[in-house]
N, C-alpha and C positions, 0 to 999 in steps of 0.2 A: 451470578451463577457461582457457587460456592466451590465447584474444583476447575476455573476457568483459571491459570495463571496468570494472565491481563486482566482481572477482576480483585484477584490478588492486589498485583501491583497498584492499582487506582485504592485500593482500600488498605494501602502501607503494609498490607500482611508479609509481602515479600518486599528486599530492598531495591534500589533501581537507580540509575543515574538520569534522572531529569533532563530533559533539556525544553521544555516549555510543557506548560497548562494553565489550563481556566475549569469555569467548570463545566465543559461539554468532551474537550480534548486533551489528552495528555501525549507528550509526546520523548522515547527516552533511548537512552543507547542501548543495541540490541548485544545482549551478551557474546552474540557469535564473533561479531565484528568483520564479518565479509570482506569489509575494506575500514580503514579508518573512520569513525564516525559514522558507521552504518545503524541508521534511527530509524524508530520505529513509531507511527502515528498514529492511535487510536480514540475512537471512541471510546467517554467513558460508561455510555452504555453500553449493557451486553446485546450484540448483535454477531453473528454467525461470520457473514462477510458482506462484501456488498450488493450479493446478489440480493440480501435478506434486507438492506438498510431501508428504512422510508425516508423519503424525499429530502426532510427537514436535518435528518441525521446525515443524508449525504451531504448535503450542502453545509453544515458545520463544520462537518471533518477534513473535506477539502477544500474549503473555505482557508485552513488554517497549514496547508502544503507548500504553496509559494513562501511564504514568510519563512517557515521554519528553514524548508530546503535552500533558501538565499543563505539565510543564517548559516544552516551547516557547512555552506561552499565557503562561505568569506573564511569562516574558522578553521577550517580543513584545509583553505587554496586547491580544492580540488581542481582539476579543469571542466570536468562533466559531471556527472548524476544522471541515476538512472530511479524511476519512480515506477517503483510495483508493486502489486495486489493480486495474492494470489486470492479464486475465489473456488473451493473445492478440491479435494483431497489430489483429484488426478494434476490439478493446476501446481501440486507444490504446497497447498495451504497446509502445515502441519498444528497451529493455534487457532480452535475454530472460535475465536472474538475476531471480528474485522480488525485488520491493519493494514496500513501503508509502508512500502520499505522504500527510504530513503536512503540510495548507494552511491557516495561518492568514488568518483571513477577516477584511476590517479593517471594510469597506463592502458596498452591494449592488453599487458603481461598483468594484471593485477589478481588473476585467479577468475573475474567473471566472464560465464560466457551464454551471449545470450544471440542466439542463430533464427532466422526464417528460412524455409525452405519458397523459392518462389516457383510459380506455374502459369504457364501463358495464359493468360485471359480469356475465358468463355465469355463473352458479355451477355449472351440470350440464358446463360445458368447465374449469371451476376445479378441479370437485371430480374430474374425470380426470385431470388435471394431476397435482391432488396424489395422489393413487394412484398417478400412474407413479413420480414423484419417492420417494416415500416405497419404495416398490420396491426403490427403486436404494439407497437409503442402506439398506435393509436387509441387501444382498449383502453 
């Protein structure tokens, strides 16, 4: 896609710091830097995110997430990582090519903050839930 910025970068037009690829994935430091060493892993096909990937495409791309995100913790000594995807404009996604954010986590003070709101369990609204869901992955 010709004004994709991760389409860019897998085709050298813009410059980038590497930290791993072959030819299905690339994967490189994100200019923001959220925290030290905060990477970014993509296909190097254009896809939207991963709600859009087919099957083959997902399993390349996080196929190749352990390895790196090992890699980034040895090099960083982080203590934790956190691995996210955002998929849709309301989720956070602001680059629509799929990626993965690899964040290594130094403190609880590091600047990220990422909260659940919890709520007692319906299990008779749960267990509809998962019947529709389960539905759908059957199609």
């Amino acid at each position: 896609m010709s004004d994709c910025i991760f389409c860019k970068i897998i085709a050298g037009e813009i410059p980038s710091c590497k930290v791993y690829e072959d030819d299905q994935v690339l994967a490189f430091l994100d200019i923001s830097q959220t925290t030290k060493g905060h990477t970014l892993v993509i296909p190097k096909e254009h896809v939207k995110n991963v709600l859009d990937m087919s099957d083959t495409t997902a399993s390349t791309l996080f196929s190749r997430i352990p390895k790196i995100a090992r890699a980034l913790q040895k090099a960083t000594d982080a203590p934790a990582m956190n691995i996210i995807t955002n998929n849709e404009e309301l989720s956070g996604q602001t680059v629509f090519h799929a990626h993965v954010h690899l964040v290594p986590r130094y403190s609880e003070k590091d600047g990220i903050s990422i909260s659940y709101t919890t709520h007692e369990p319906d299990f008779e609204a749960l267990g509809k839930m998962a019947e529709q869901i389960a539905k759908e992955v059957s199609v």
